[in-house]
C-alpha positions as CSV (number, residue, x, y, z in Angstrom):
1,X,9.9,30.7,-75.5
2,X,6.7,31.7,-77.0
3,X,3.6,30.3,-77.5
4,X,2.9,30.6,-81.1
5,X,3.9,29.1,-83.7
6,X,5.2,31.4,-86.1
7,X,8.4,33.9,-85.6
8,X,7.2,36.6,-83.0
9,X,9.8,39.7,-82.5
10,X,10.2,40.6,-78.8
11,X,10.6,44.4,-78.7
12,X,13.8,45.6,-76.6
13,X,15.4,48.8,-76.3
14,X,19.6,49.0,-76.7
15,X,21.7,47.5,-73.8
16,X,25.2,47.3,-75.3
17,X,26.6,46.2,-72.3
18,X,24.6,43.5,-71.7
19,X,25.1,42.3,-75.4
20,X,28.8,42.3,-75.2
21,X,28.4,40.3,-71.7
22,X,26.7,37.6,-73.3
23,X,29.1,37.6,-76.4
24,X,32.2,37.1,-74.1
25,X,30.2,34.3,-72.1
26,X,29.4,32.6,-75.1
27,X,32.9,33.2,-76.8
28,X,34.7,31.5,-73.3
29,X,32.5,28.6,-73.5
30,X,32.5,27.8,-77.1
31,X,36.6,28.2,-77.2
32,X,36.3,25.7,-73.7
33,X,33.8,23.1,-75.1
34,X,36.2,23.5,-78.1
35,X,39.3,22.8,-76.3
36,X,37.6,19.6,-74.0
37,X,36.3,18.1,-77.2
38,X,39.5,18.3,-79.1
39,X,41.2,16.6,-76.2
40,X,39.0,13.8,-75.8
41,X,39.3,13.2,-79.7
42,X,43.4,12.3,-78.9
43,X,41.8,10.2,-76.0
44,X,42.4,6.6,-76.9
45,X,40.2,3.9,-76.0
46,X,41.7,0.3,-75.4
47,X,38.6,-0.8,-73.9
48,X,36.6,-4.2,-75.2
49,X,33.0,-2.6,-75.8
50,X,32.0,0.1,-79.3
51,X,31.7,3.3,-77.7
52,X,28.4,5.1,-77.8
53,X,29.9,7.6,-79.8
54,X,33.3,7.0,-81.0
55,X,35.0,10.7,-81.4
56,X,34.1,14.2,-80.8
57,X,31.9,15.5,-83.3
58,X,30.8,19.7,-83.9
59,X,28.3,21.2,-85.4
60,X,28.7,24.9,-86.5
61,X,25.3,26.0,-88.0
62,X,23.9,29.6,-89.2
63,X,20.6,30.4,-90.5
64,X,19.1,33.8,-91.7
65,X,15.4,34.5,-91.7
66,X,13.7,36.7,-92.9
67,X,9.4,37.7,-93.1
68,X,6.8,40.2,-93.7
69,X,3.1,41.2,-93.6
70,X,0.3,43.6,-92.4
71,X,-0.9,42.3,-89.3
72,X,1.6,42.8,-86.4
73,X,0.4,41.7,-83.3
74,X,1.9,44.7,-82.0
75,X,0.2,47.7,-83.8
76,X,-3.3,45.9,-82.7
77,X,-3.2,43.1,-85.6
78,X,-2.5,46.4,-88.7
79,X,0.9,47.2,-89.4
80,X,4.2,45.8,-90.9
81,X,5.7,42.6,-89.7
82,X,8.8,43.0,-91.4
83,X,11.6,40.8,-89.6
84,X,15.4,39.5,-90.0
85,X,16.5,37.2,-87.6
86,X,20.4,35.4,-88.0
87,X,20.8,33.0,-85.4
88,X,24.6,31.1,-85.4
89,X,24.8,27.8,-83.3
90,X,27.3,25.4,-82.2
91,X,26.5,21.8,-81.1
92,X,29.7,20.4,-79.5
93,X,29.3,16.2,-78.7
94,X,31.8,14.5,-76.8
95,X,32.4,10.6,-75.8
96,X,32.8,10.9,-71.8
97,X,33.7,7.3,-71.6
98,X,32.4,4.5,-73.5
99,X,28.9,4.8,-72.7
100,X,28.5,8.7,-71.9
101,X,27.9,11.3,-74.2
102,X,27.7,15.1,-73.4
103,X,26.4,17.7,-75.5
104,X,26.7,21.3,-74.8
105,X,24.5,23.6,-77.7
106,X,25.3,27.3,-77.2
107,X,23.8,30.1,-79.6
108,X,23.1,33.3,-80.3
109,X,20.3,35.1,-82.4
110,X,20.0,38.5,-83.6
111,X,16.9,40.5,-84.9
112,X,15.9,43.3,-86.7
113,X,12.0,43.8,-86.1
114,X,10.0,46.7,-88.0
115,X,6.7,45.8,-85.8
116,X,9.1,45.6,-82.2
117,X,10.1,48.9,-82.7
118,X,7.0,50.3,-82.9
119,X,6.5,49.6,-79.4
120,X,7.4,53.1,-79.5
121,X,6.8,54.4,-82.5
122,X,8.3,58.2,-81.3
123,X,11.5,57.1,-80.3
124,X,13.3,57.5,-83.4
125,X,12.8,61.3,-85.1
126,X,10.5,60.0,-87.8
127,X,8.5,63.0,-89.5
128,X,5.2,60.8,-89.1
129,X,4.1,58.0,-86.8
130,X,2.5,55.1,-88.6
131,X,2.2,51.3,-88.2
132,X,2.9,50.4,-91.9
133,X,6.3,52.0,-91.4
134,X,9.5,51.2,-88.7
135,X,10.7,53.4,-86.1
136,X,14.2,54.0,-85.9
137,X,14.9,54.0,-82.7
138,X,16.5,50.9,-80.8
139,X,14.0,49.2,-79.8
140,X,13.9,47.7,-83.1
141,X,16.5,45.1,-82.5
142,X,17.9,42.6,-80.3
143,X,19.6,39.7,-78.9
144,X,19.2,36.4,-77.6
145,X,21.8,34.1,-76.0
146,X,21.4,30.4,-75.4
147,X,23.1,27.2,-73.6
148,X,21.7,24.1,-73.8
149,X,23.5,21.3,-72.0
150,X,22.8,17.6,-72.4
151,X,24.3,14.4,-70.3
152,X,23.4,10.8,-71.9
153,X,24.3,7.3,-70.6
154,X,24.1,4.4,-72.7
155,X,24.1,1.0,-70.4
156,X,26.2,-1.5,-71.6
157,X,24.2,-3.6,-73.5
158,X,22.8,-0.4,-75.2
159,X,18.8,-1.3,-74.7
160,X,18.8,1.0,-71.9
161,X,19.6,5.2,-72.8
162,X,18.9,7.9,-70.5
163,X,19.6,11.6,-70.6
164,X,19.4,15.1,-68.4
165,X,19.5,18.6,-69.7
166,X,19.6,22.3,-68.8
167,X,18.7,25.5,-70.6
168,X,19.3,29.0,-69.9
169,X,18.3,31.7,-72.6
170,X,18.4,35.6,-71.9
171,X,17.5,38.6,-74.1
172,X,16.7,42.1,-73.1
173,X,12.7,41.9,-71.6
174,X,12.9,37.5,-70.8
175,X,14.9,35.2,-68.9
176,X,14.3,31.0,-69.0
177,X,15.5,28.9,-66.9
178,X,14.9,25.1,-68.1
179,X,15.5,21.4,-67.1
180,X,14.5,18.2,-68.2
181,X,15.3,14.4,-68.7
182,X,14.1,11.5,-70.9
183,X,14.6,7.7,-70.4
184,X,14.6,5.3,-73.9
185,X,13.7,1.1,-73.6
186,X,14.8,-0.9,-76.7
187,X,13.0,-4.3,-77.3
188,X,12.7,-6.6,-80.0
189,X,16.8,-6.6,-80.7
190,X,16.6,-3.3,-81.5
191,X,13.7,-2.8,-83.5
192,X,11.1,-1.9,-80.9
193,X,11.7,2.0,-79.1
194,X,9.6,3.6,-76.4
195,X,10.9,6.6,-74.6
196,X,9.6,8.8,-72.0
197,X,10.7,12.4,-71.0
198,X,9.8,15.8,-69.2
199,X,10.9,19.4,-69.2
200,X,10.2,22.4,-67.0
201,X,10.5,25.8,-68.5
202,X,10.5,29.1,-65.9
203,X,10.5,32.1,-67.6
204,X,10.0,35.3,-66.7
205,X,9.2,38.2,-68.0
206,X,10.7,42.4,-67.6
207,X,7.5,43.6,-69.1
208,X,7.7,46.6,-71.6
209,X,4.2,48.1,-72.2
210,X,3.4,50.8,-75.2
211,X,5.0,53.9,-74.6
212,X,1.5,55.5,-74.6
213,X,0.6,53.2,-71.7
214,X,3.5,53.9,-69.3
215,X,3.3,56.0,-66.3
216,X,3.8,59.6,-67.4
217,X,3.3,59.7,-70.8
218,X,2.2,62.7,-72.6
219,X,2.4,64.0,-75.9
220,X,0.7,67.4,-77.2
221,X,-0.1,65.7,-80.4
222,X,-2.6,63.4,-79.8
223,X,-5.7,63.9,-81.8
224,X,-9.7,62.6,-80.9
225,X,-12.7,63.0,-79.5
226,X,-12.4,63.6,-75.4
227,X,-9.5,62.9,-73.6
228,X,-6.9,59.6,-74.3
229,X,-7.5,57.6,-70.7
230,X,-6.8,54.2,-71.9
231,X,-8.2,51.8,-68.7
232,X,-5.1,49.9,-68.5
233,X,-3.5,48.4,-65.2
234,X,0.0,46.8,-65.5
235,X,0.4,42.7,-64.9
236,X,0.8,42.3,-61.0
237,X,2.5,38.5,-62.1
238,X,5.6,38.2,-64.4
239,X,6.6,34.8,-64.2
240,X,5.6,31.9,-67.1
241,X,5.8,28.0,-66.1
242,X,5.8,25.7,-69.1
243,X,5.7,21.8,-68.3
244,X,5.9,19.1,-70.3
245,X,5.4,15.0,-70.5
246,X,6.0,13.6,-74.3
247,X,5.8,9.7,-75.0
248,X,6.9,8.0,-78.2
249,X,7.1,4.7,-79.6
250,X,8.8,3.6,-82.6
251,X,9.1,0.5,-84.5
252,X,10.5,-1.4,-87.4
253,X,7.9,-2.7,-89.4
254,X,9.9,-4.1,-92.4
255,X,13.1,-4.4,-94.2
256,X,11.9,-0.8,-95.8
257,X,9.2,0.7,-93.5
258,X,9.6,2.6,-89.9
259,X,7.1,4.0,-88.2
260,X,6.6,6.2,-84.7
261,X,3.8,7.4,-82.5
262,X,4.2,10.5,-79.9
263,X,1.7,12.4,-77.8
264,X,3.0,15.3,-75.8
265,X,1.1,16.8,-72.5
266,X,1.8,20.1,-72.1
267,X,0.3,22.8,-69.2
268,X,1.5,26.6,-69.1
269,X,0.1,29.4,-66.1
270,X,1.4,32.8,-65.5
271,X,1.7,35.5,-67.6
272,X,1.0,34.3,-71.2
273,X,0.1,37.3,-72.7
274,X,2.3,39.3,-74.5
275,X,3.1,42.7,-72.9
276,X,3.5,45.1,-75.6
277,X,0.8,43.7,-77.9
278,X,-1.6,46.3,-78.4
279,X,-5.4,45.8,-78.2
280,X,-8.3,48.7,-79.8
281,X,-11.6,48.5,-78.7
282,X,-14.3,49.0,-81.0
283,X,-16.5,50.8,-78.3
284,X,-14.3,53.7,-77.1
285,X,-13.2,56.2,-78.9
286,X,-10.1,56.2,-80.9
287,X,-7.2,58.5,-80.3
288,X,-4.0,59.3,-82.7
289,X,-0.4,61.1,-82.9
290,X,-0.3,61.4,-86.3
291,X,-1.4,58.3,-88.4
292,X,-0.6,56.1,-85.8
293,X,-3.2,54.8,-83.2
294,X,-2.9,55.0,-79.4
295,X,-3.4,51.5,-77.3
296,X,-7.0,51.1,-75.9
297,X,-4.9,48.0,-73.9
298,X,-2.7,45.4,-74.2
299,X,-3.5,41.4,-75.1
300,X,-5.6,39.9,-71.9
301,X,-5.2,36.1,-72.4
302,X,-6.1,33.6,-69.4
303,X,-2.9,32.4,-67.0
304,X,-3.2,29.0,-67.9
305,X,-3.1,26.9,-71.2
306,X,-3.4,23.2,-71.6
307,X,-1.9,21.7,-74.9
308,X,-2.5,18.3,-76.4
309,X,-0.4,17.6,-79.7
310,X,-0.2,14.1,-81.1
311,X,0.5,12.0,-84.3
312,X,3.3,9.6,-86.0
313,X,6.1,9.5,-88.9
314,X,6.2,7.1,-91.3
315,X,9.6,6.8,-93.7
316,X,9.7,4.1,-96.7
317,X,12.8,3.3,-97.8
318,X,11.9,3.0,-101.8
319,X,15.4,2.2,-103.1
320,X,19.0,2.5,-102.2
321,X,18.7,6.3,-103.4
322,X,15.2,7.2,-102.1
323,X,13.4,7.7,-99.1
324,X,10.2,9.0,-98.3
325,X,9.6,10.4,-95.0
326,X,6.2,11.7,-94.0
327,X,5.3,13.7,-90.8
328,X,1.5,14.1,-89.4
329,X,0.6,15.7,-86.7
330,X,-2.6,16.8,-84.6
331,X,-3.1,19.6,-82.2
332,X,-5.9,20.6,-79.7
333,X,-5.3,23.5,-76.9
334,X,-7.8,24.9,-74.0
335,X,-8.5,28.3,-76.0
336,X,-9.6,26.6,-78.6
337,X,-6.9,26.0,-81.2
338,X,-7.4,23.1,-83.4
339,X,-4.7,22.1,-86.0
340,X,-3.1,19.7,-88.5
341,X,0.5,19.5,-89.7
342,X,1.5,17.0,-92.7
343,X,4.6,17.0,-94.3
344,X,6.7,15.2,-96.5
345,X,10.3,14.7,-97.4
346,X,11.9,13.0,-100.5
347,X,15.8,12.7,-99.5
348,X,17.3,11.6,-103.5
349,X,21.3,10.8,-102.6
350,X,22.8,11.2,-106.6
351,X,26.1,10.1,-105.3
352,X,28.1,8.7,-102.3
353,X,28.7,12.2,-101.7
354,X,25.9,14.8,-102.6
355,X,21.7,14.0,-101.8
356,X,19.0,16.5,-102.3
357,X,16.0,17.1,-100.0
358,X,12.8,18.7,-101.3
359,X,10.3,19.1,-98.6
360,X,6.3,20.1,-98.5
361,X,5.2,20.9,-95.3
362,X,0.8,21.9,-94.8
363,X,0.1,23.4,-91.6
364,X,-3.8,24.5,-90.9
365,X,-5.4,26.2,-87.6
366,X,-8.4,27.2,-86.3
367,X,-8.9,30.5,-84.3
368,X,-8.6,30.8,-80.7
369,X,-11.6,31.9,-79.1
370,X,-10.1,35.1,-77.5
371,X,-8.9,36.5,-81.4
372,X,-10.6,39.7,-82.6
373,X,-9.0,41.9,-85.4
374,X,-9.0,45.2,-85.0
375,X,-11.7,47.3,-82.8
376,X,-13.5,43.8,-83.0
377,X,-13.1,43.6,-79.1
378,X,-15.1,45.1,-76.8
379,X,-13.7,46.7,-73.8
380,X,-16.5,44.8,-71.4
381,X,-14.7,41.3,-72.8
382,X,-12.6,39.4,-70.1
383,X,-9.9,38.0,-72.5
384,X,-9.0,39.6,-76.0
385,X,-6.2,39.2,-78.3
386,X,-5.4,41.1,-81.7
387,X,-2.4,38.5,-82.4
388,X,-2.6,36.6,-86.1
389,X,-0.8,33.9,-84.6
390,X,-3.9,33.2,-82.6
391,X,-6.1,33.4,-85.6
392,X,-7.2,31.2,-88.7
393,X,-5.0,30.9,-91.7
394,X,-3.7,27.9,-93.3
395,X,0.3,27.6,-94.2
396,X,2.4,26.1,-97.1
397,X,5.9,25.7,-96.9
398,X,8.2,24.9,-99.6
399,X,12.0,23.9,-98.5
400,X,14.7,22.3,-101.0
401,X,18.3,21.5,-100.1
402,X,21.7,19.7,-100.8
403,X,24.0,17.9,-98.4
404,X,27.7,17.1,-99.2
405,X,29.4,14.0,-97.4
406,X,33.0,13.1,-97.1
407,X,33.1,9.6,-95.4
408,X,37.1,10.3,-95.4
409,X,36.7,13.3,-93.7
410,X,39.5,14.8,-95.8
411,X,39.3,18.6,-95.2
412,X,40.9,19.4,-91.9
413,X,40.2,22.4,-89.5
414,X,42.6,21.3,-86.8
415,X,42.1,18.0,-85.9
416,X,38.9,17.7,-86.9
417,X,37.8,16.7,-90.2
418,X,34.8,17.7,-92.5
419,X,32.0,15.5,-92.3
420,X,28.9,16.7,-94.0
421,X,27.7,19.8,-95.2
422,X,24.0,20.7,-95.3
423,X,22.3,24.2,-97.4
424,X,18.7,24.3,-97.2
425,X,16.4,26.5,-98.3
426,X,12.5,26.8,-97.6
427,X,9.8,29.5,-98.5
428,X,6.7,29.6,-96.0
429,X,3.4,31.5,-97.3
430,X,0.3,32.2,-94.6
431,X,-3.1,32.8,-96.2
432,X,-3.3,35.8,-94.0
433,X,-0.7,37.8,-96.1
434,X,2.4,36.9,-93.5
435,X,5.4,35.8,-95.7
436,X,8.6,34.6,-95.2
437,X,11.9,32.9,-96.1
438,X,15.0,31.0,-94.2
439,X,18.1,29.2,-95.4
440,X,20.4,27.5,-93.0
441,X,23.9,26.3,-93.4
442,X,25.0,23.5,-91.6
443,X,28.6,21.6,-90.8
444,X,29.6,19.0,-88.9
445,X,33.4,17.8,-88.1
446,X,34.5,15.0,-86.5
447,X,37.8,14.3,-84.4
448,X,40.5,11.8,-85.5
């Protein structure tokens, strides 16, 4: 849903009924996609040709994230970006017929955000106002519900494969609505792959300003020189169009090297600036309720964005217990954004049953040309952002994990046995201070 690349907290306030809607929606399908999928795993199949995909298979995954830094997008690029995010998802697959596969992803995410909540920073009793610290009040967390639908066909000599898809995500202050569809050639028996697809994001926004920028506002504390008369004007336009083309080719170029090239087109308009991301001049004067800084405005980005990432994979199979897989990619945007991405990933299976993966991942960007830290902007400037997202740094990420796998499938949870199980751990570090830390727990089960 965002635009950056990094982890960026949307700021909401409480709406426990809304929450408890979505839980019960999200309960009723996962306990239906459960109940379809374990009846088409006692399906049996007398038919001549291999299925696409043979039983039902699930996926139950949970991850738990977690960051922090002094640069929050928004306090005006100073203040804490402490974050927690725990995001549980399950991917259910199931054989249709012989050469129909759907899959139906449904999740949910919760967060705890330190910098959202200062979107009002008065809302929750604390003795002194300040960016470095969280408000308690509750618009400090949040939650965000997903389905994800996808229908794949096979044709029957399995050279052909093409596929539709939906998405639907909703949390307190954003709504997307998405669709898409992808078609995949096979040539060369097999060893040649070109596919094609598209997706269509529309989003749109329930903008939440600063509370210091909302109609009304007024507080007997505010300290400065003159009188606090920010020049704001709310976004007339809420909505956010995201549209995408993506090409890749893939090829077998040995008995132990694979290869792939992709290029993505991608073209956003609307509102892509972020509503309650504060912005402070450094030409007006500068106004505070305790330590904590009042809003000169909010991020002013252009309404359209045009992004070109390309680049390619390379795996090398070295040996029956080692593989190499590397990962390049380049990145070039409208606002200026350059970047490069290389990673690498050294899968070592010990057994038939356990493999590690220790990863390296290098990510480096240039600054967009409408960053400014703080009081850097002027307030005669057209477009202005404070977000380090938006801004130069360099990344490393260090990730190491463990997968189990029982080809027998011997531990049962109905009638569905245990296929693999996957713990991974990875530790990201951003030259401009921003920190942070996720592991993820992965099982997949598949029917008898």
């Amino acid at each position: 849903m965002s635009t950056v690349q990094s982890k960026s907290p949307i700021p909401q306030k409480s709406n426990k009924p809304r929450v408890q809607i979505a839980k019960h929606i999200l309960a009723f399908l996962v306990f239906l996609g459960f109940g379809i999928s374990i009846a088409w795993g006692q399906q049996t199949d007398n038919s001549y040709s291999k299925r696409v995909l043979e039983t039902s298979e699930i996926d139950v995954l949970f991850s738990y994230y977690s960051q922090d830094g002094q640069n929050a997008a928004v306090t005006g690029g100073e203040g804490t970006e402490e974050l927690t995010d725990a995001t549980s998802t399950i991917v259910l697959r199931m054989p249709m017929n012989e050469d129909d596969v759907l899959t139906v992803d449904v999740g949910l995410s919760a967060y705890t955000s330190a910098s959202s909540s200062n979107v009002n920073p008065l809302d929750g009793g604390n003795i002194n106002a300040t960016p470095f610290d969280a408000s308690s009040g509750d618009s400090r967390k949040d939650m965000l519900a997903y389905i994800n639908p996808t229908y794949q066909h096979s044709s029957k000599d399995r050279n052909s494969i093409w596929s539709a898809n939906a998405y639907f995500s909703a949390e307190y202050d954003y709504f997307s609505v998405g669709f898409g569809g992808s078609y995949s050639k096979l040539f060369n028996e097999k060893n040649t792959e070109l596919t094609l697809s598209a997706r269509v994001f529309l989003d749109k926004w329930n903008a939440i300003y600063p509370i210091e920028l909302r109609p009304g506002f007024f507080d007997d504390r505010i300290t400065g020189i003159g009188t606090y008369n920010p020049g704001f004007t709310a976004f007339d336009k809420e909505n956010r169009n995201s549209y995408s083309v993506s090409l890749s080719f893939s090829q077998i170029l040995g008995k132990k090297l694979q290869g792939a090239l992709f290029v993505d087109l991608v073209s956003q308009n609307g509102l892509l600036s972020t509503p309650f991301q504060r912005v402070y001049y450094g030409d007006v004067n500068d106004f505070f309720i305790d330590d904590f800084q009042l809003a000169d405005n909010v991020e002013q980005l252009p309404d359209s964005r045009f992004k070109v990432p390309f680049g390619g994979r390379l795996n090398f199979y070295a040996t029956d217990f080692l593989i190499l897989r590397s990962y390049y990619r380049f990145y070039w945007d409208d606002w200026g954004i350059t970047s490069h991405t290389a990673s690498i990933e050294a899968p070592l299976k010990l057994t038939d049953k356990f493999t590690l993966y220790p990863t390296y991942r290098y990510y480096t960007q240039s600054a967009a040309d409408y960053f400014y830290q703080k009081e850097d902007a002027l307030s005669t400037l057209d477009f202005y952002t404070s977000d380090y997202d938006l801004s130069k740094y360099d990344a490393h990420q260090y990730g190491f994990g463990v997968q189990y796998k029982d080809i027998f499938t011997n531990a049962k949870i109905f009638s569905f046995g245990l296929k693999t199980i996957d713990l991974r751990f990875s530790k990201y570090d951003r030259s401009d201070g921003l920190n942070a830390s996720i592991i993820t727990l992965g099982t997949t089960f598949i029917g008898n």
